[in-house]
C-alpha positions in Angstrom: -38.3 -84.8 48.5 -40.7 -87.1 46.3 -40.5 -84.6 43.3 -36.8 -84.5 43.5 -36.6 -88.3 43.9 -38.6 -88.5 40.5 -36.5 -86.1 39.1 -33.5 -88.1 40.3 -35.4 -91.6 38.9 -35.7 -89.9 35.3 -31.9 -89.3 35.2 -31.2 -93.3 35.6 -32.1 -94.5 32.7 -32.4 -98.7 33.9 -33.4 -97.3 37.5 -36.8 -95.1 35.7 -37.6 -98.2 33.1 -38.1 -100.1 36.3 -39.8 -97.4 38.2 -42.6 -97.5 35.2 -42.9 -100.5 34.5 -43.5 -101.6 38.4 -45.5 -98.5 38.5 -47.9 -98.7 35.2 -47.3 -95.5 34.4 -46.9 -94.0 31.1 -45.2 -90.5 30.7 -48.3 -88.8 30.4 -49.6 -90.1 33.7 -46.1 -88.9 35.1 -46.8 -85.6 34.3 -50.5 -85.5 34.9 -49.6 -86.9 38.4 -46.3 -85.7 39.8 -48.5 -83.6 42.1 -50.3 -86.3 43.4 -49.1 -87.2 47.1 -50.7 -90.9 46.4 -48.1 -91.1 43.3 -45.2 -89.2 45.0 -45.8 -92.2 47.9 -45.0 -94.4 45.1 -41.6 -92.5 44.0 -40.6 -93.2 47.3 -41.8 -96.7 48.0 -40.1 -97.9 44.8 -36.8 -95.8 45.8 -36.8 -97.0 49.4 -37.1 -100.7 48.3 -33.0 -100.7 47.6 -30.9 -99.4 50.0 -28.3 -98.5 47.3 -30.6 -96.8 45.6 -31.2 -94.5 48.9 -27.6 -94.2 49.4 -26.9 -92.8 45.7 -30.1 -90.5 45.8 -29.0 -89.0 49.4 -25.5 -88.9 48.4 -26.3 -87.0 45.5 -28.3 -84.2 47.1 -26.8 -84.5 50.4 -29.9 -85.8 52.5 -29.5 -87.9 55.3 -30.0 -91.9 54.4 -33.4 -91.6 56.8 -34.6 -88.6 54.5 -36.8 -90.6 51.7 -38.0 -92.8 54.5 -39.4 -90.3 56.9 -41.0 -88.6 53.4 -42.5 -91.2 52.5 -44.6 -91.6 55.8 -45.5 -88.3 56.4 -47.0 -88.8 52.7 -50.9 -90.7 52.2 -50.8 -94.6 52.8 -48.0 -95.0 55.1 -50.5 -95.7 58.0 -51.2 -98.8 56.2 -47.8 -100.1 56.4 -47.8 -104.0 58.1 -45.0 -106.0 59.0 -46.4 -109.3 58.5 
């Protein structure tokens, strides 16, 4: 789900400048880490941060709105998630 949200993040143009610039990524660290569970966390943090953004990613491959959510925790670092 994280690779195809990156994939989906590339294709929106204003949606992947913000994705890189909030990330500090350059396009060689996207390529040298789009394997990376830490960095996929981060495709899906930054994509579950707007719910519109979740809606047009589901609705696009036909996921469920909960998808990229429950991804992202089974995925390194959710356990650290406070709501404080």
């Amino acid at each position: 789900m994280a690779i195809q949200a990156l994939g989906w993040l590339s294709s929106q143009d204003d949606l992947f400048s913000s994705f890189m610039a909030s990330s500090g990524a350059g396009l060689d660290d996207l390529r040298a880490r789009a394997s990376d569970p830490v960095f996929l966390a981060s495709v899906l943090e930054f994509l579950t941060s707007d719910d519109a953004w979740v809606r047009e990613f589901c609705d696009t491959f036909g996921h469920p709105y909960d998808a990229p959510l429950r991804a992202r925790y089974a995925l390194p670092g959710a356990e650290m998630v406070h709501w404080t």
